[in-house]
C-alpha positions in Angstrom: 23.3 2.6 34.4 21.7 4.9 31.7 18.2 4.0 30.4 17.8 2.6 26.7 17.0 6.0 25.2 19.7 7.6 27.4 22.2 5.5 26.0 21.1 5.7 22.6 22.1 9.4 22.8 25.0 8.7 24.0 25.6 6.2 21.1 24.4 9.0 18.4 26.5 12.0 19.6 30.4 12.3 18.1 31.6 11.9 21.6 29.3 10.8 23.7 29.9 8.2 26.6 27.3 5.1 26.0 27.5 2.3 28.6 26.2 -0.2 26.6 25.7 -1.5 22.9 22.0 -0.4 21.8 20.4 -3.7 21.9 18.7 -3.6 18.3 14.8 -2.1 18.4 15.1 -2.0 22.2 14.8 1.8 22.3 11.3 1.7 20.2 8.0 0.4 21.1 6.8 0.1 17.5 2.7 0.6 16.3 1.8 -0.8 13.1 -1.0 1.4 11.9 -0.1 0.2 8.4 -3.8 -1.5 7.8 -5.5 1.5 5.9 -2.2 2.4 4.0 -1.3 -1.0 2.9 -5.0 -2.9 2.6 -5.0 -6.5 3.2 -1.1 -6.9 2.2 -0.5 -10.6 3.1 1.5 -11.2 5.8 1.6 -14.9 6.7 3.3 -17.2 3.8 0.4 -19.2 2.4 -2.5 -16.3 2.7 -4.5 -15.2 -0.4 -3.5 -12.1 -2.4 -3.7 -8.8 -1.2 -4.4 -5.7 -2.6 -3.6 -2.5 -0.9 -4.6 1.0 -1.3 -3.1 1.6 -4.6 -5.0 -1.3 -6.3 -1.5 -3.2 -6.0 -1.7 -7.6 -6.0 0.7 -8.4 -3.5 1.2 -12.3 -2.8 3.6 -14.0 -0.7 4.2 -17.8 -1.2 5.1 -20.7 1.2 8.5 -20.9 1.6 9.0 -16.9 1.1 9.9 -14.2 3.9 7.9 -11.7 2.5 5.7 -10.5 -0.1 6.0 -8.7 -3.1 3.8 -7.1 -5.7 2.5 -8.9 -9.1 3.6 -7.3 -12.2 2.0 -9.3 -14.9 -0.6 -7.3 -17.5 -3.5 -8.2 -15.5 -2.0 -7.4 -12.0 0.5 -4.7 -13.2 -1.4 -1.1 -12.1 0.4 1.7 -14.3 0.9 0.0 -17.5 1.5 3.2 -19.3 2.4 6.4 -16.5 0.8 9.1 -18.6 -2.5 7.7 -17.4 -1.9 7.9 -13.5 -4.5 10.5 -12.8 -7.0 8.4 -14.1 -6.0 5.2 -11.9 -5.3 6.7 -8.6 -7.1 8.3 -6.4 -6.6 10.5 -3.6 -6.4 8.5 -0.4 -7.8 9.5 3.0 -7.2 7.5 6.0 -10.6 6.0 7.2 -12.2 6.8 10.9 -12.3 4.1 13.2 -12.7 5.2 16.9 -12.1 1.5 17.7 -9.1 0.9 15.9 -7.2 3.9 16.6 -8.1 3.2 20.5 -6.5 0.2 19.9 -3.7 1.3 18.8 -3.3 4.6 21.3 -3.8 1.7 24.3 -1.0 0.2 22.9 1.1 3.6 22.8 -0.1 4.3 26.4 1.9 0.8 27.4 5.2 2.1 26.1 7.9 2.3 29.1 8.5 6.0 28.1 11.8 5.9 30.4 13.6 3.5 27.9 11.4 3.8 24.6 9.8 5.9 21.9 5.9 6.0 21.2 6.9 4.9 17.1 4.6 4.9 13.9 5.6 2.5 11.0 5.6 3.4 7.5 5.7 0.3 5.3 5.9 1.5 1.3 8.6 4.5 0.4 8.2 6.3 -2.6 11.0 4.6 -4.5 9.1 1.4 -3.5 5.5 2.7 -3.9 7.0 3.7 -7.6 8.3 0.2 -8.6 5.3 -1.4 -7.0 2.8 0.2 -8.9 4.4 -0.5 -12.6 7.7 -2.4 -11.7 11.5 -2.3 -11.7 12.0 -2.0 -15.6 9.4 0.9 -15.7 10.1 2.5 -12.9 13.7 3.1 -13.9 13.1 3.7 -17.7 10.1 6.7 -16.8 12.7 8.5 -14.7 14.5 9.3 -18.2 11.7 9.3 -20.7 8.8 10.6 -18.8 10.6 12.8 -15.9 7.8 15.1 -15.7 5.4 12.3 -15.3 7.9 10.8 -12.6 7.7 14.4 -10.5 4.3 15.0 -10.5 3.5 10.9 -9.9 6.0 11.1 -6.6 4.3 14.6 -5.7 0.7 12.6 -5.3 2.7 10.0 -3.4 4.3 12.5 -1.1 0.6 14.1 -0.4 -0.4 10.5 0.7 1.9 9.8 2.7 1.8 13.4 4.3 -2.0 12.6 5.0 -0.8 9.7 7.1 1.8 11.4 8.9 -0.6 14.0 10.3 -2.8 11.0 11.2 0.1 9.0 13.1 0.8 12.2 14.7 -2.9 13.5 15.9 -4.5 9.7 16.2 -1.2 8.4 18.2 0.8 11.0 19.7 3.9 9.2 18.1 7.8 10.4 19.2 9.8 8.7 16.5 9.0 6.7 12.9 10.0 3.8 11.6 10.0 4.1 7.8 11.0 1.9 5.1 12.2 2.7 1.2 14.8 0.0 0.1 17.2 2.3 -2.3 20.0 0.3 -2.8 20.8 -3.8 -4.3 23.8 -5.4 -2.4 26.9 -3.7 -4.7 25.2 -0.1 -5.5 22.1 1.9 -5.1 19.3 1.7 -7.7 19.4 5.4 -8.8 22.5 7.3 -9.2 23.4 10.3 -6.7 22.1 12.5 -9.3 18.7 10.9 -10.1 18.1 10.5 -6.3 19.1 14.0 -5.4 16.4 15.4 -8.2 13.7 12.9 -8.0 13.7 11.5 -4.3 15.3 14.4 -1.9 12.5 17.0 -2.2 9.6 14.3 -1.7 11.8 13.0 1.5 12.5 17.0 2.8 8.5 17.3 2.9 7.6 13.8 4.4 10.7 13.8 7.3 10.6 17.5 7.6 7.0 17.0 9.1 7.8 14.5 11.9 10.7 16.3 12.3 8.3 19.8 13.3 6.6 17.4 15.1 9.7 16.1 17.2 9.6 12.6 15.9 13.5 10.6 15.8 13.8 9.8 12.0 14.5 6.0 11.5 14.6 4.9 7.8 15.2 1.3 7.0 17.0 0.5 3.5 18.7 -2.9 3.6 20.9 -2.4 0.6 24.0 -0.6 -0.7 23.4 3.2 -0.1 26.6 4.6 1.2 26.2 7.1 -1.7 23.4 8.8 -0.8 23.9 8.8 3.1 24.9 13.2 2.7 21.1 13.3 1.8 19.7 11.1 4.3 21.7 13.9 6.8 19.9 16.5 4.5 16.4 14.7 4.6 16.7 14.7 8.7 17.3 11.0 9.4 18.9 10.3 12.5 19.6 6.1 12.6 19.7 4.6 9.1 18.8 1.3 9.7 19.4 -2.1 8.1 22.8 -1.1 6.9 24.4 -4.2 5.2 28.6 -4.8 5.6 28.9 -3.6 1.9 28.2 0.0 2.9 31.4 0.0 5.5 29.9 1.1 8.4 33.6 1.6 10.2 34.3 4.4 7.5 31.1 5.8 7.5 31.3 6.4 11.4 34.4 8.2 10.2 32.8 10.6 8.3 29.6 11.3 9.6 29.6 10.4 13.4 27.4 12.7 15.2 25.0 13.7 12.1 23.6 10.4 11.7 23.8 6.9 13.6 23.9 3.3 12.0 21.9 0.3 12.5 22.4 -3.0 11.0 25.8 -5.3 10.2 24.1 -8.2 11.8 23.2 -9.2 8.6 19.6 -10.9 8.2 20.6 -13.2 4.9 23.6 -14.8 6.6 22.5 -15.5 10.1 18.7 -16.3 9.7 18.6 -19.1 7.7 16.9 -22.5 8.3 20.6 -23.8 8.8 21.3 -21.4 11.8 23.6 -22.5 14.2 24.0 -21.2 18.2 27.8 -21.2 17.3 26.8 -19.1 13.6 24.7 -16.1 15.6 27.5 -15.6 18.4 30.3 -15.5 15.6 28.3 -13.1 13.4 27.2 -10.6 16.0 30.8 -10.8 17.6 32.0 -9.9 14.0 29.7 -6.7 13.8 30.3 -5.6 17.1 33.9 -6.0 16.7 34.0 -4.6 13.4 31.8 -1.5 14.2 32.5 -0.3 17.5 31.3 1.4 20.3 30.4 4.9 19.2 27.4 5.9 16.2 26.5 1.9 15.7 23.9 -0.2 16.9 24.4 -3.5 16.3 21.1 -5.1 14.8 19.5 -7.6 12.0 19.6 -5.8 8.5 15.9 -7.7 8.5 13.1 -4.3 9.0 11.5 -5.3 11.9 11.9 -6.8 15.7 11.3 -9.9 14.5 13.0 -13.3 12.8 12.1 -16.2 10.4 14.1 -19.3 11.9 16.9 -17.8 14.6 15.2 -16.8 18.1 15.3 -13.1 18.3 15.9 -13.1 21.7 19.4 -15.4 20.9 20.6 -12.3 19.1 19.9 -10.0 21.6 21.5 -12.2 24.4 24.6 -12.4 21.8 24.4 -8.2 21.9 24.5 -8.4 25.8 27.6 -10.2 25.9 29.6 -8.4 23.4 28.5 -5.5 25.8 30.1 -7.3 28.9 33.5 -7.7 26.4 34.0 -4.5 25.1 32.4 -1.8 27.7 
């Protein structure tokens, strides 16, 4: 029987010979070192406003599964994107002997035989963008102020390069788990185009580090973004995760099997509901497992993280193991 990470490179090669279905985020042990880049961002439903390291108001109200920023005029940060120099600052990522400890004892737990040491990266650029003067801006500043838009995403990209030399000096880390949402449920939010010019070069420089550092490129985008996926090859990711049934995984296996693995079908909106049913989670994982195949997929929630809202996690996985049993 191959180990976890064995048989996830067995799962990511053209024709390689996996034993098993990779069994969701079993292959990572995942560090959330995201406190100094993303302030005290709410994370329980209920809990007072945040603001993180931008000056950004997140909140995140019973009954919700996670926040989201406050664009109002007097939360909204960049009301007018000419004036970003004088709003943000350079960031640098705090010492805390303690904290970092914490964190590397963690690391030093990972079963390295079957999992990655893996940093977390909440907050893209396209998401850092729209957080900091919202959707309506964001996309109208990409036509009328483009050189305002480059040199904005430039200071972004330094940030989150500062961070990425901390995750790998502080933690030692062997893969990252990174999250930019580029896509809605039918298409992605910027055209080929505008992505290629606006998003690619920031992604080169901020993936082309881990990647010097040997890190396994995991970017989560839960949304429509079968468009873009010959620069996700370009930018260096390896497992796009969180891939929804929109993007046709089964064709995209066609094409690209080999250059870059897929994640996701198990999709988060349909199966964890309050309504879940035992019957509901075995259906829809036998659906994606079915659908997708053996080869360049792992089955897994569309959701970001090792975790659910209302259907045990564990159910899922046990649903993955016999779907394994069936078709291996």
């Amino acid at each position: 029987m191959l180990t976890a990470k064995q048989n996830l490179l067995e799962v990511m090669k053209k024709d390689g010979n996996p034993d098993r279905f990779v069994k969701q985020y079993e292959f990572l042990n995942i560090l959330v070192p995201d406190t100094y880049y993303m302030g005290n961002y709410p994370i329980i439903p209920g809990s007072p406003n945040g603001v993180d390291q931008y000056g950004v108001t997140w909140t995140l109200p019973i009954g919700q599964m996670g926040a989201f920023p406050l664009h109002d005029d007097e939360h909204r940060v960049l009301k007018d994107i000419t004036k970003w120099r004088e709003l943000l600052h350079p960031h640098y990522v705090p010492e805390d002997p303690g904290y970092w400890g914490m964190l590397h004892g963690i690391a030093a737990q990972t079963d390295r035989e079957n999992q990655y040491v893996c940093g977390f990266h909440a907050q893209g650029v396209f998401e850092r963008l729209h957080a900091l003067m919202g959707m309506e801006d964001t996309f109208a500043n990409f036509y009328e102020e483009p050189e305002e838009m480059h040199a904005l995403i430039d200071f972004i990209t330094e940030r989150e390069l500062d961070f990425a030399k901390t995750l790998v000096e502080k933690l030692h880390i062997e893969a990252i788990f990174h999250h930019d949402d580029w896509g809605a449920t039918e298409n992605s939010f910027l055209s080929p185009e505008m992505f290629e010019e606006f998003l690619l070069p920031a992604y080169k420089k901020i993936y082309g580090f881990y990647k010097e550092h040997g890190c396994l490129i995991i970017h989560h985008n839960d949304g429509y973004a079968r468009n873009l996926v010959p620069y996700m090859i370009e930018m260096g990711i390896d497992i796009w995760q969180g891939v929804i049934p929109a993007n046709d995984i089964p064709s995209l296996i066609e094409e690209y099997a080999g250059k870059i693995t897929f994640m996701g079908e198990i999709e988060t909106r349909v199966l964890d509901v309050p309504t879940w049913t035992p019957e509901l989670v075995k259906a829809e994982v036998e659906r994606a497992c079915r659908k997708c195949g053996k080869h360049g997929f792992i089955p897994c929630q569309t959701a970001g993280m090792p975790m659910t809202c209302f259907v045990p996690y564990d159910m899922i996985n046990a649903e993955i193991d016999r779907m394994s049993k069936e078709m291996f």
